[in-house]
KEDOSE-596993 format. One record per residue: residue number from 1; residue in one letter; z, x, y of N, C-alpha, C, O, CB in turn. Coordinates in Angstrom, 3 decimals. Last residue first. Glycine has a CB too. Example, Ala and Ser with C-alpha at 12.3 -4.5 7.8 and 13.67 -1.06 7.14 Angstrom:
residues 2
  seq  type      n.zz      n.xx      n.yy     ca.zz     ca.xx     ca.yy      c.zz      c.xx      c.yy      o.zz      o.xx      o.yy     cb.zz     cb.xx     cb.yy
    2     s     7.080    12.850    -2.250     7.140    13.670    -1.060     7.870    12.900     0.030     8.039    13.409     1.138     5.725    14.084    -0.598
    1     a     7.800    13.190    -5.690     7.800    12.300    -4.500     7.800    13.200    -3.300     8.465    14.236    -3.319     9.046    11.308    -4.473
***
This chain:
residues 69
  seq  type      n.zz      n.xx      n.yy     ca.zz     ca.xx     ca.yy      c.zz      c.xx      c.yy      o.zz      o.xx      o.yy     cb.zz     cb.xx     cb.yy
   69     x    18.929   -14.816    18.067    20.396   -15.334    17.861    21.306   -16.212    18.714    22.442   -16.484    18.327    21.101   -14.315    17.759
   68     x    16.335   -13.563    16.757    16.549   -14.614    16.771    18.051   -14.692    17.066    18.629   -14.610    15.982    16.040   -15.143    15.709
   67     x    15.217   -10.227    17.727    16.119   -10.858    16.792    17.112   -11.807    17.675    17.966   -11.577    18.531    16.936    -9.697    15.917
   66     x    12.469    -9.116    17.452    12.635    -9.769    18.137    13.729   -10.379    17.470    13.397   -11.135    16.557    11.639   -10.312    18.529
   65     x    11.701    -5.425    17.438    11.466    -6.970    16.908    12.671    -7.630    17.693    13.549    -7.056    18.338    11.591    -7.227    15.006
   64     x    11.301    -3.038    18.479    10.732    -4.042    19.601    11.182    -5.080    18.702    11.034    -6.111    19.359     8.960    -4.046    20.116
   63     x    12.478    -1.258    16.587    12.878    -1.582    17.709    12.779    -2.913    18.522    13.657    -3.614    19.026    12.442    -0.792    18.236
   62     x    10.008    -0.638    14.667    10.860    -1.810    14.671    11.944    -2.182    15.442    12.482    -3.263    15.204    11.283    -1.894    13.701
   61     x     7.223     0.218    15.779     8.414     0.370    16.010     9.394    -0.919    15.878     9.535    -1.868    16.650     8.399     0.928    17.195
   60     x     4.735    -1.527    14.211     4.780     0.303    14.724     6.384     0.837    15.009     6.734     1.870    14.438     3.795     0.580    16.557
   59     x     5.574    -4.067    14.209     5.271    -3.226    12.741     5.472    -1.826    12.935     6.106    -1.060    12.210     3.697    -3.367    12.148
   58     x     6.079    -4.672    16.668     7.280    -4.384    16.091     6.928    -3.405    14.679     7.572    -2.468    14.206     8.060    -5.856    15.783
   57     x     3.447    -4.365    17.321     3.946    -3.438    17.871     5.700    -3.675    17.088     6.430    -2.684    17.051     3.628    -3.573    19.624
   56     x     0.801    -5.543    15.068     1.786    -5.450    15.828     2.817    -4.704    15.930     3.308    -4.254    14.895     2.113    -6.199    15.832
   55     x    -2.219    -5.319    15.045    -1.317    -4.138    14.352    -0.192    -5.047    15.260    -0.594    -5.179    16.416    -1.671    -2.044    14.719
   54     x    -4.016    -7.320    15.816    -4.505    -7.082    14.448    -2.921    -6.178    13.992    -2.474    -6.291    12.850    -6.296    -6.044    14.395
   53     x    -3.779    -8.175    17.837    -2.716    -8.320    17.745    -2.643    -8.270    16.433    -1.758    -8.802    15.762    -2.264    -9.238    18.366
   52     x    -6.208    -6.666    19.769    -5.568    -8.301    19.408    -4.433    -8.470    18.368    -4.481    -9.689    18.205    -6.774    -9.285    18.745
   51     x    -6.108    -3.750    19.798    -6.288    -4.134    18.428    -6.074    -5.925    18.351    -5.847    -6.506    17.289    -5.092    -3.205    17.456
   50     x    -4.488    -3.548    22.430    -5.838    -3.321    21.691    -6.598    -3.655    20.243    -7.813    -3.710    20.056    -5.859    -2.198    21.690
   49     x    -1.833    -4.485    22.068    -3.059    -5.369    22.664    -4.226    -4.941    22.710    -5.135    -5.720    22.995    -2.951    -5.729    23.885
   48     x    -0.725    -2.828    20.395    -0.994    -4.413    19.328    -2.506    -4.995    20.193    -3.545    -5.506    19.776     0.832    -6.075    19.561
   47     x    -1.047    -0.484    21.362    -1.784    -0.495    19.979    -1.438    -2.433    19.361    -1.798    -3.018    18.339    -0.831     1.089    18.693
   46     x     0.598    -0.776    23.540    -0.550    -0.638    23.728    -1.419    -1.131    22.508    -2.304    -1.982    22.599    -0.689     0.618    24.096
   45     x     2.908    -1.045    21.852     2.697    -2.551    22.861     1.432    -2.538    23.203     0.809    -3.595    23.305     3.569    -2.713    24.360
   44     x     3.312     1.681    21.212     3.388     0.342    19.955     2.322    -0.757    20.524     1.314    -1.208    19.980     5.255    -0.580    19.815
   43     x     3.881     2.555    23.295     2.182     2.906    22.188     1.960     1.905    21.214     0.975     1.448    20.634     2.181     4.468    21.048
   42     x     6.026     2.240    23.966     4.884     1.825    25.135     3.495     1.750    24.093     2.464     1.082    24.169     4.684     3.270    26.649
   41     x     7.772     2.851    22.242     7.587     1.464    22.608     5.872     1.084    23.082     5.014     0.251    22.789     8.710     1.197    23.904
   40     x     6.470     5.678    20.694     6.908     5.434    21.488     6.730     3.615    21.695     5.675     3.087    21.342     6.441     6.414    22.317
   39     x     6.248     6.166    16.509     5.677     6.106    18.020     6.644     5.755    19.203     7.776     5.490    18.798     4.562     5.017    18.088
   38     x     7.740     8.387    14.788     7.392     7.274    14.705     6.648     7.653    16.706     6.587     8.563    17.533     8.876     5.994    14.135
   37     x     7.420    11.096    12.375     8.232    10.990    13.362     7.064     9.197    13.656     6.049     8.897    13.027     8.313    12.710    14.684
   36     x     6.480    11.638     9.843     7.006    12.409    10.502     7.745    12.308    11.479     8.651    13.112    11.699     6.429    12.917    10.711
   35     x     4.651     9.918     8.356     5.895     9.781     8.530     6.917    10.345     8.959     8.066     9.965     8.736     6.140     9.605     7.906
   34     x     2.182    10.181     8.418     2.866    11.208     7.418     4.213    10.786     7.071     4.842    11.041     6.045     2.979    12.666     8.012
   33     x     1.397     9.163    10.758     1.035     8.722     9.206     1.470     9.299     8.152     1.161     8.950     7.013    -0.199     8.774     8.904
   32     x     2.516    10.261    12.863     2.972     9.085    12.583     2.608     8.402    11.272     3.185     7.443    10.760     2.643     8.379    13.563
   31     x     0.998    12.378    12.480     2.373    12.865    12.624     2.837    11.055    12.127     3.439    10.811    11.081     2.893    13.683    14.555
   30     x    -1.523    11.948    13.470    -1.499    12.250    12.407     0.468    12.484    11.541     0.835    12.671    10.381    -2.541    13.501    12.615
   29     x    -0.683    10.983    15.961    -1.037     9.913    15.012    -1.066    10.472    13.974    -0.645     9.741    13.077    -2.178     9.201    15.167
   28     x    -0.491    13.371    17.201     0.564    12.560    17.213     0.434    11.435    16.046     1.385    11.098    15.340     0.673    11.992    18.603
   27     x    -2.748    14.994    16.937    -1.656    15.527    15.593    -0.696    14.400    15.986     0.149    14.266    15.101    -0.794    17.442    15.633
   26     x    -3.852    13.637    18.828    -4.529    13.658    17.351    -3.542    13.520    16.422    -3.313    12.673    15.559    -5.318    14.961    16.973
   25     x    -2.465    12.491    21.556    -3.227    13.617    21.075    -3.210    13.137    19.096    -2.481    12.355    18.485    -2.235    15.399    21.669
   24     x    -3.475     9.236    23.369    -2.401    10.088    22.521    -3.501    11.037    22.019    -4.717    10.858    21.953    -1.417     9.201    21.171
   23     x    -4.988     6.732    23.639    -4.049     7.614    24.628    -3.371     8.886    24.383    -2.749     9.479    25.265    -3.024     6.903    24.975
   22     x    -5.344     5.241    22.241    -4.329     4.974    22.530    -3.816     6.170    23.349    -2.664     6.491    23.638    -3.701     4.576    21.464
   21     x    -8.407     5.895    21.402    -7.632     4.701    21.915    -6.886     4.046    22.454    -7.018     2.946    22.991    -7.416     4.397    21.693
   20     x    -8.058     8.359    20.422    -8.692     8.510    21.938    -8.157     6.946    22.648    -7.720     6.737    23.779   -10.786     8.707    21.884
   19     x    -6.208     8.223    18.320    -5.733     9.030    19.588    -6.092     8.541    20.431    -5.353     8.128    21.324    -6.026    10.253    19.820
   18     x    -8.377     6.989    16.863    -6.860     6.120    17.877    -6.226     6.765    18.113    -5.131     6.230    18.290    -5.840     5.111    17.435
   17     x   -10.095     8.748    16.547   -10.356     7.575    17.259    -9.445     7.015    17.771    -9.458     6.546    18.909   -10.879     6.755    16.678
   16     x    -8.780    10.127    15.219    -9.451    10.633    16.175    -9.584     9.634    17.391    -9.322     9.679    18.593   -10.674    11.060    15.630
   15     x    -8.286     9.002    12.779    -6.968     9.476    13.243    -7.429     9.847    14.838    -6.538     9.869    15.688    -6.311    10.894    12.231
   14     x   -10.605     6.018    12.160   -10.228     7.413    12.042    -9.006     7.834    12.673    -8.491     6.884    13.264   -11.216     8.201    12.534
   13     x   -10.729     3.444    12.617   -11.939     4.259    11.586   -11.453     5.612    11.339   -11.861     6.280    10.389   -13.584     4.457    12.320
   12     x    -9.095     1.246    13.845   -10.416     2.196    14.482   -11.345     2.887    13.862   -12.503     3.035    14.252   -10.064     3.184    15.198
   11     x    -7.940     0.280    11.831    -8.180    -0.442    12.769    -9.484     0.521    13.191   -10.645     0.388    12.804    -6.908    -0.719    13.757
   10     x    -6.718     2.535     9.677    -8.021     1.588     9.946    -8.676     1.011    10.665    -9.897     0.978    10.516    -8.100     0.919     9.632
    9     x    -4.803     3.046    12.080    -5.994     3.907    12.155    -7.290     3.158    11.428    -8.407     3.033    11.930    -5.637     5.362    11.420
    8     x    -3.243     0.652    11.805    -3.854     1.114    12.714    -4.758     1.931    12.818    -5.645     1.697    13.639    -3.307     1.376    13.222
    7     x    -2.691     1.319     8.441    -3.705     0.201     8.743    -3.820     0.133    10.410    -4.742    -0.654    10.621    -3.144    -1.362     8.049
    6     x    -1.615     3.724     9.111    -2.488     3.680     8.092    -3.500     2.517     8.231    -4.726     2.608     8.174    -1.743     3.611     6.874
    5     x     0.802     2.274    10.028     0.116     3.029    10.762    -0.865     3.216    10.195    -1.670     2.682    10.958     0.586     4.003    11.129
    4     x     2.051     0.528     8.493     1.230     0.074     9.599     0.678     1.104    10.093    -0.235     0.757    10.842     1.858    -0.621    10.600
    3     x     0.643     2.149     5.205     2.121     1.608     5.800     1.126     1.006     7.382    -0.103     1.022     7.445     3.789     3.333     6.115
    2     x    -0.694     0.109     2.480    -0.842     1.291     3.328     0.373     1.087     4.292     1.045     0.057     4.245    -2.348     1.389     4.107
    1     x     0.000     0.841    -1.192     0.000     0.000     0.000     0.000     0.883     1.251     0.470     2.020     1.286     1.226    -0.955     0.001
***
């Protein structure tokens, strides 16, 4: 199974591509698919509204979710 980041880069086709997408250098995304370290809020929020809301930004950082109370 792929994790969300894996299916963000699907999103675009490549690790290259959603650098250039999102703003970010290469090895960052490549870093985030490894599981090396996670993304920033702001990249999350960028990467849902580019993608329509194909990746959502809690999936990227589970920070942002939204807890019901």
């Amino acid at each position: 199974m792929k994790n969300h980041f894996e299916k963000l880069v699907a999103h675009f086709g490549s690790q290259a591509a959603t650098a250039s997408a999102l703003n970010v250098k290469q090895g960052s995304v490549s870093g985030w698919v490894r599981g090396v370290h996670g993304c920033s809020a702001e990249v999350a929020l960028r990467a849902e509204a580019i993608t329509c809301g194909e990746v959502k930004a809690y999936e990227l950082r589970p920070s942002l979710s939204i807890n019901p109370a």
